[in-house]
N, C-alpha and C positions, 0 to 999 in steps of 0.2 A: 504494500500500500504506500505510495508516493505523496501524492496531496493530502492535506487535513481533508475530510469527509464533507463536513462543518462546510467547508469554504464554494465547495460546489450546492449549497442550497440556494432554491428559487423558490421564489412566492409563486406558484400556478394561480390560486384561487383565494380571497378573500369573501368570504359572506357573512353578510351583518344584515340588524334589525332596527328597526324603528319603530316609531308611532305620531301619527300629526293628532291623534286625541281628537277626534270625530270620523263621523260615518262620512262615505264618499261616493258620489254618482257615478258610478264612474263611466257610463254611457257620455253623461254627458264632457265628464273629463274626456273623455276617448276623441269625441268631434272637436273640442278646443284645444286639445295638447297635441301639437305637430308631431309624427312620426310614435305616435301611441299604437302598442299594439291591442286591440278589446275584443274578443271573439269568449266568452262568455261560456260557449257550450263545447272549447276547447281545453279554457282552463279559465277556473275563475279569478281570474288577476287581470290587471291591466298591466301589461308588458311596457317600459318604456327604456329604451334603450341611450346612454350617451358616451358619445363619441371620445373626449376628452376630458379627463382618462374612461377609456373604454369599461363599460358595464352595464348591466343589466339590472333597473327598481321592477321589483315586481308590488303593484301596489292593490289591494285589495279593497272592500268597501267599509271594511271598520277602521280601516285610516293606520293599520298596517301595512308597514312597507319592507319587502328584503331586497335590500344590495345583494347581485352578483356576480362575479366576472372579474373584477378588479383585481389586481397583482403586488397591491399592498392596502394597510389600514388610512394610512394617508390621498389614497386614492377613492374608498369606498366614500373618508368625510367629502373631499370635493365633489364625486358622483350624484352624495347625497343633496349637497347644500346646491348643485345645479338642478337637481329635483324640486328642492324646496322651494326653489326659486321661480323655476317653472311654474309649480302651483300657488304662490304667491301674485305671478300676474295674470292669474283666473281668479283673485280675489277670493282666494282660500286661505284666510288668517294662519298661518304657521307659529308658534312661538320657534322655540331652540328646544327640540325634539332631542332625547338622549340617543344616541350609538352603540348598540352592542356588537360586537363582534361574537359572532355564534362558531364559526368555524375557519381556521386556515389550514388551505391545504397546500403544500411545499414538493419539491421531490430533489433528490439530491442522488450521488454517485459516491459505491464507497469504492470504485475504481480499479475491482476485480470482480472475476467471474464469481458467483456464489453456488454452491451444491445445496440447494435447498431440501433433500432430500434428509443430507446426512444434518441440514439446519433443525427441518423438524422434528427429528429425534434428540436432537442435543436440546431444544429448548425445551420439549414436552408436549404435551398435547393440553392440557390444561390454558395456556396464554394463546396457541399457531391454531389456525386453519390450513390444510393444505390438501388441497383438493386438485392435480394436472388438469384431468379431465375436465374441471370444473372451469375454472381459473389460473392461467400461467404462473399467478406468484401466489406467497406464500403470506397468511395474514396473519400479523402479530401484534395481540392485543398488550401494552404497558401499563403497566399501572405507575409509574410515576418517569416522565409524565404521564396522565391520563391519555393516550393519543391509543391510534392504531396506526401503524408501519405495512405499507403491501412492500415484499422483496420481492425481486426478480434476480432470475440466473444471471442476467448480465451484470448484474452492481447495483441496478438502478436499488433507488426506495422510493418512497411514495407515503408520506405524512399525513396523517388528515384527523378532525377532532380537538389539532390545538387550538388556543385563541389568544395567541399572543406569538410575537417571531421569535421567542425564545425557546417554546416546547419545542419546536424540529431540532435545534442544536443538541437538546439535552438529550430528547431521541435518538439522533445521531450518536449521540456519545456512550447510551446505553448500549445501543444495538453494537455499535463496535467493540463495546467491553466486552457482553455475552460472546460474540463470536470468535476475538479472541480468547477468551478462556478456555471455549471448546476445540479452540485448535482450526477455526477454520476460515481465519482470514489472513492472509499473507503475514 
């Protein structure tokens, strides 16, 4: 293993929540809000998509809203506050609406091939899923952090369940501990 593990982590996916704290029409949002997606009997959210920084509000009628898409926390606030702002000039009172970050999802390289075979065995079956047939990696539930890790034979990992950019590091750091110990990482 050459590079820190740590150092090749990527933000893929940020999703967070809100609430503007009222009900919302959102037929009628869907005709005033430029490039709204509202088709009702496909899903019930009004889809609105923005460009800078790229993501996805999905916003519902009781004035729940989820960010999704976005590739950091920093990016979900401006998503959101160009949202808020959008419904602002349809004279939708907004206060300052709190931010939760519900999930990040990360994926990183530990920059060798992995035997997920001989992984599953060595970590147990109590924390992994490992199903080939099923799914090409292998699913490893952490309890601190609370996250879930999908591995893959190639190196990759794949993070998801933290909510903050610090669980993938620590994750990182677990999973390389484990694997070292059982002898099977370079």
């Amino acid at each position: 293993m050459t590079a820190d593990p740590k150092e090749t982590i990527t933000v893929e996916n940020v999703v967070a929540s809100t609430g503007i704290g009222q009900e919302l029409d959102l037929q009628s949002v869907a005709m005033d809000l430029e490039g709204a997606d509202y088709d009702p009997e496909q899903f019930p959210g009004l889809v609105y998509r923005t460009t800078d920084p790229k993501s996805a509000a999905l916003i519902f009628r009781s004035g729940k809203i989820v960010c999704t898409g976005a590739n950091s926390i920093e990016a979900v606030h401006e998503s959101l506050d160009t949202v808020f702002g959008e419904l602002r000039a349809l004279q939708i009172p907004i206060e300052d609406p709190e931010i939760t970050v519900q999930n990040i999802v990360t994926s990183a390289d530990l920059g060798e091939s992995l035997n997920l075979n001989a992984i599953a065995i060595g970590l147990g079956l109590e924390h992994i899923e490992y199903e080939p047939e099923q799914f090409p990696g292998l699913v490893y539930r952490l309890d601190e952090p609370e996250v879930v890790a999908l591995l893959f034979g190639s190196g990759k990992v794949v993070v998801t369940g933290g909510t903050s950019a610090d669980d993938a590091a620590a994750a990182v750091d677990v999973i390389v501990e484990e694997l070292n110990g059982l002898g099977l990482l370079g």
